[in-house]
Structures are given as C-alpha cells and as structure tokens.
C-alpha positions in Angstrom: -37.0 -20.1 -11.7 -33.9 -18.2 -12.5 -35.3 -14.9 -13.5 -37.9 -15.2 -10.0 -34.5 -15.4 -8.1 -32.8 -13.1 -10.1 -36.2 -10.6 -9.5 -36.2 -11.4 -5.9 -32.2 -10.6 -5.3 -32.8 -7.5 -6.9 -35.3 -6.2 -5.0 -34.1 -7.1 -2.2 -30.7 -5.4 -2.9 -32.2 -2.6 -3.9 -34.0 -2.3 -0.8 -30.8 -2.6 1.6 -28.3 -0.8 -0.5 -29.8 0.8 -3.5 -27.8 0.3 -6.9 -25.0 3.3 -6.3 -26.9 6.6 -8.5 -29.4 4.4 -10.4 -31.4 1.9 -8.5 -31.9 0.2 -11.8 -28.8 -0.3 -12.4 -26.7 -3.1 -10.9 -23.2 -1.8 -9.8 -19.9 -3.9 -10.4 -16.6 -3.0 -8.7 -13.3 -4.9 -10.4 -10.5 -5.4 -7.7 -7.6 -6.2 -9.5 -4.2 -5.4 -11.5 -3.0 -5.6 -15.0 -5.3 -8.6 -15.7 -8.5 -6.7 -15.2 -7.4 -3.1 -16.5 -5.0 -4.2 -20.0 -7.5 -3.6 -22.9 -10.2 -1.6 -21.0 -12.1 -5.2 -19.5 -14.5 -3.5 -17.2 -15.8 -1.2 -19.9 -15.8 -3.5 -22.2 -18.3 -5.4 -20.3 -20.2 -2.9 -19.4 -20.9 -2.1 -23.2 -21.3 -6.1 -24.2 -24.2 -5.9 -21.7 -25.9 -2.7 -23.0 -25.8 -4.4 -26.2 -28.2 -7.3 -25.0 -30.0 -4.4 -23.1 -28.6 -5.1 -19.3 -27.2 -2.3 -17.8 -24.0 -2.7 -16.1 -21.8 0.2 -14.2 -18.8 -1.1 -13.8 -15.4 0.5 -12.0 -11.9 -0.8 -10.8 -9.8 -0.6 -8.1 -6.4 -1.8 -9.9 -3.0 -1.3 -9.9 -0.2 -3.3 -11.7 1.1 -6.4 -10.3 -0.4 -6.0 -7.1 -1.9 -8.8 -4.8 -5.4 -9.3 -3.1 -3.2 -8.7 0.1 -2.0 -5.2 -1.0 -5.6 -4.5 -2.0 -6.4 -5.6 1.8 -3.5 -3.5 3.4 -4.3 -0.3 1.0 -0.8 -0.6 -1.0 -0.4 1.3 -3.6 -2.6 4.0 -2.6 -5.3 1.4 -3.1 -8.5 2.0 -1.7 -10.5 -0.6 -2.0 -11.3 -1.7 1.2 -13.5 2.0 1.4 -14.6 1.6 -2.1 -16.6 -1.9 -0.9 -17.8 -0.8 2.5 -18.9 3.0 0.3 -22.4 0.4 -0.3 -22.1 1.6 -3.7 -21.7 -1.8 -5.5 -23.8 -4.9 -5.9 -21.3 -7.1 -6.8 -17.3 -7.2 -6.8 -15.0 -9.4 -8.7 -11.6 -10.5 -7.0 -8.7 -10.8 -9.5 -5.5 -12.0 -7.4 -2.3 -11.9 -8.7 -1.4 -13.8 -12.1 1.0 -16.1 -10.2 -0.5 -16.2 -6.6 -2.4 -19.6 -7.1 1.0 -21.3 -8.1 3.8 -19.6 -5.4 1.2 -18.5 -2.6 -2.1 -20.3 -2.4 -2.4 -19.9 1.1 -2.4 -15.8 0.5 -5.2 -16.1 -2.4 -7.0 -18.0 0.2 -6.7 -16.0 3.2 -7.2 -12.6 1.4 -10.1 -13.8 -0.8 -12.1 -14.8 2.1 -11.3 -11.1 4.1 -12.3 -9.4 1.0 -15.4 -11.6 0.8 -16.4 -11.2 4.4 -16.3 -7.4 3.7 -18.2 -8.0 0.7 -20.7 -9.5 3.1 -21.2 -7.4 5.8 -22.1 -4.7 2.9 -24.6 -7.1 1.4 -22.0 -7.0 -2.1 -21.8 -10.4 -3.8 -18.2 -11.9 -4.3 -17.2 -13.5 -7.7 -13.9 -14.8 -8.1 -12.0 -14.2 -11.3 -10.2 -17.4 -12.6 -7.1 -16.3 -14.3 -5.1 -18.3 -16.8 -1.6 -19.8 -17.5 1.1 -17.9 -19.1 2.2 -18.8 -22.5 4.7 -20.7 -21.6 3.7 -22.8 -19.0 0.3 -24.0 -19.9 0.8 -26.6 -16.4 -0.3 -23.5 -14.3 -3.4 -23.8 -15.3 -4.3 -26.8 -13.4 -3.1 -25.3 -9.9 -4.4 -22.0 -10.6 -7.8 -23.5 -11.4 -7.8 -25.2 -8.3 -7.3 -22.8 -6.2 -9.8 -20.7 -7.2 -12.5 -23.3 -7.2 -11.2 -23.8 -3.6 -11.6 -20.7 -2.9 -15.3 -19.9 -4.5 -16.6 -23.4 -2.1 -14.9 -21.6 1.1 -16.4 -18.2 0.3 -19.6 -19.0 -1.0 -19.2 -17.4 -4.8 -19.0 -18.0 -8.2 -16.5 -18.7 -10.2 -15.8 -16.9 -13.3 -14.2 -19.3 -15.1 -11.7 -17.3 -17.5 -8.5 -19.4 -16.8 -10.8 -22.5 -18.6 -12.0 -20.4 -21.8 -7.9 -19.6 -22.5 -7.1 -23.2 -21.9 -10.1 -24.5 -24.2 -9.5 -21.9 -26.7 -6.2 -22.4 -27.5 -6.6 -25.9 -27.9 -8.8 -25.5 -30.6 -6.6 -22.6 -32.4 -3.3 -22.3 -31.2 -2.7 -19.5 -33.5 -5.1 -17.1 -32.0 -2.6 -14.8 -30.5 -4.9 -14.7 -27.0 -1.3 -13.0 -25.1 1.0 -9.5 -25.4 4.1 -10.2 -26.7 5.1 -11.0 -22.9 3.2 -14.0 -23.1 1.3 -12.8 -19.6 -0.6 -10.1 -20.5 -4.2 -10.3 -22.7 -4.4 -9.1 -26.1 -7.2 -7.3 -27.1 -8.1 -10.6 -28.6 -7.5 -11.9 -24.9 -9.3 -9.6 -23.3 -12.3 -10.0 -25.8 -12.5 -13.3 -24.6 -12.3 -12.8 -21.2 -15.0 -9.9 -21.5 -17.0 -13.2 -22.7 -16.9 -15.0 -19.8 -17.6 -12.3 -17.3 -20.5 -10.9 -19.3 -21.8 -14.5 -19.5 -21.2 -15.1 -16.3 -22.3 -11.9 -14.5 -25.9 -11.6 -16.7 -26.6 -15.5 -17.5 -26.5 -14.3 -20.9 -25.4 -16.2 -23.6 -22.4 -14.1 -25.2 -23.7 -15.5 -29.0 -24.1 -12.6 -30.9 -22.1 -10.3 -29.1 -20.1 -7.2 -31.7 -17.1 -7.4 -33.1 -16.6 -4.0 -32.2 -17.1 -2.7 -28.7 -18.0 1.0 -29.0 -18.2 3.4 -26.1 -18.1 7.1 -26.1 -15.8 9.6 -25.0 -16.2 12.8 -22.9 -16.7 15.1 -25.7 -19.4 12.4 -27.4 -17.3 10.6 -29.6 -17.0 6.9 -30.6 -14.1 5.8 -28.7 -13.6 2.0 -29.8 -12.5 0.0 -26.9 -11.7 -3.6 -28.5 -11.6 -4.4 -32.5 -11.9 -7.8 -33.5 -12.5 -9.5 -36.8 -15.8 -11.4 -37.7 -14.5 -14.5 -37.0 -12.3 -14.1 -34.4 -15.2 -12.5 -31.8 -17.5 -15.4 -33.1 -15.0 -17.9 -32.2 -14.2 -16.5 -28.8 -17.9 -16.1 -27.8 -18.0 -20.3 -28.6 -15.6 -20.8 -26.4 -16.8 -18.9 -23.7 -20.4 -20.2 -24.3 -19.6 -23.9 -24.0 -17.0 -23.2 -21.0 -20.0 -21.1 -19.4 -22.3 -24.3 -20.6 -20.4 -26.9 -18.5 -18.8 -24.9 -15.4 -22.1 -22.5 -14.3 -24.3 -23.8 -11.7 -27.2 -23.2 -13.0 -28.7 -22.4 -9.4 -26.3 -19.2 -9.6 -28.7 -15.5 -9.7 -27.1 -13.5 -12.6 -26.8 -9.7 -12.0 -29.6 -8.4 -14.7 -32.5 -6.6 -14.7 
C-alpha cells in the first residue's frame, strides 16, 4: 500500500510540477539556518539516499540564526519565498529557529503555517524539522517537541522527528559528543544523526546500513568527504534514528522515493 501511494503522488507531481531538471528526480528545498547548513546536512542526505539508490536533489535557503519569520519577510537577502513558488521543488523542510519553540511559539506557529500555505498553493509538501535541546538544558526538549507536533497537526505535515533521536541518543551514551563546543550547534557526529532521521523520514527507508563515510564529489571530480564517522559510532546513530523513526512515523505518511 505504501509504495502504490508513493507511485501515485509521484505521478501525479510529476504531472503538475515536474521534478525541477529531472522529472525522476524528487526535489527537496531546506529552509533554515545554522541547524540545517553546520556539517553540510542537505548533502549529506542527498548522498545517504543515492547510497540506497533514491535519488534526492537537495538545496537550502539558510542563513545563521535567522527565523521562519525572516525567511517570510526576505531578511537577510533571503529568498525563499521565490525559491518555493519557482515550482522547482517537491518537497520543503521548515527548520525555525533553535529557540523559537521555547521564547516564541506563537511565531513558529504563525510562520510555519504561511510557509506551508505557500507550499500548497505550489503543490510542494511541507515537513517540519524537529530541532533539539541545547546541551545544557535538556528541559527544552519537551516544549520544543510540542510545538512542533502542534504545528505538523495544524499544517497537515510530517514531522521529522530529530529533536527525539538527540534526546533518545544521549540517553543511551552520554558521551557521544552529538554538540560543537557551544553546546548548540551539531557535530559532525550530530549532524550524522540528524542526516538519519531526515533520510529515514523523507524515503521510508530504514537508515540500517548507511556508510560511515559520506563521500561526494567536488567540481573538479574529486572525493570531497562530507561527514567521517567511526564504525560504531554511524552504527549506533542509525539505531537510534531507526527506532525513533519506528515509533513516531505514521505509517500512512507517502515517502519521497522513486
């Protein structure tokens, strides 16, 4: 049943939209800040899901620090508004600000569902990208959660349920350094992880056998190695995102994958 969905939603996006230069090729647009860019994330997706043989394009709109509000007003030199209504993406992930679900829920909520709308009328699908707590202050994880769930019911999305894998996996190895030495920013360990979750998430997928070393190219042709983990350390993060992924995914959810 999911892949007859999944066939149907992309034939029928293709059909209205096309997938940006290849129609066989779903198009993902990352609307964020430092949370999405630190570590190369939407790349490093992209080449986690050409290793299971599903074709991803993935690009940003980022900016440090900024809020889904700035990305709404253009701040920044942001253009994302025109990016979403160019029709060149199939899907688009909102990342709000690390601290927005805590100080100012009611800005997540009201720019998250403009964005969405917009994401809408160009027959894009919304996800919503959970962030986690800072080092610190593991307590912000509960509120930050929440809003973000709240906001996936209002909008009619997914959740991509990053914030959860932190909280889960550093329960079970508090060690793992998962943070930059600012305790708010991903590590490439981090940012391994959260690749995880999205990759799960976006291609219903099961991130189990992932590399340890996600290898692009350069514009010249060569290897440019965006994240390095050990062994053990990718195989422990791709757990954690699995069983998150395992008990928050509605399984009625259509996976972008071809």
């Amino acid at each position: 049943m999911r892949l007859v969905l999944l066939s149907c939603w992309l034939i029928l996006s293709s059909l209205a939209l096309g997938f940006g230069q290849d129609s066989a090729v779903p198009s993902i647009l990352f609307v964020g800040n430092s949370y999405t860019y630190f570590w190369n994330l939407p790349q490093t997706v992209a080449v986690m899901a050409a290793e299971k043989e599903v074709p991803l394009r993935t690009r940003q709109s980022t900016s440090g620090g900024v809020n889904l509000g700035q990305h709404w007003r253009g701040e920044r030199a942001l253009e994302t508004q025109a990016l979403i209504r160019s029709n060149e993406f199939d899907v688009v992930i909102l990342q709000d600000h690390s601290r927005r679900a805590v100080d100012h829920p009611d800005s997540l909520q009201h720019y998250g569902n403009l964005l969405a709308e917009l994401c809408r009328e160009t027959g894009a699908k919304p996800y919503v990208y959970m962030t986690w707590a800072r080092e610190w202050d593991p307590y912000m994880q509960a509120p930050i959660a929440e809003q973000y769930r709240l906001l996936a019911e209002r909008i009619d999305a997914e959740v991509i349920p990053v914030g959860l894998a932190w909280q889960r996996a550093r329960s079970l190895r508090p060690s793992l350094q998962l943070f930059d030495p600012d305790g708010s920013h991903p590590s490439p360990t981090g940012t391994y992880l959260t690749a995880c979750v999205v990759f799960g998430t976006l291609t219903g997928e099961s991130p189990l056998g992932l590399p340890h070393r996600i290898v692009s190219t350069d514009q010249n042709g060569e290897k440019l190695y965006l994240n390095i983990q050990s062994k053990e350390d990718a195989l422990f993060c791709q757990k954690v995102a699995q069983e998150i992924l395992s008990t928050t995914t509605e399984p009625s959810q259509t996976p972008v994958k071809n």
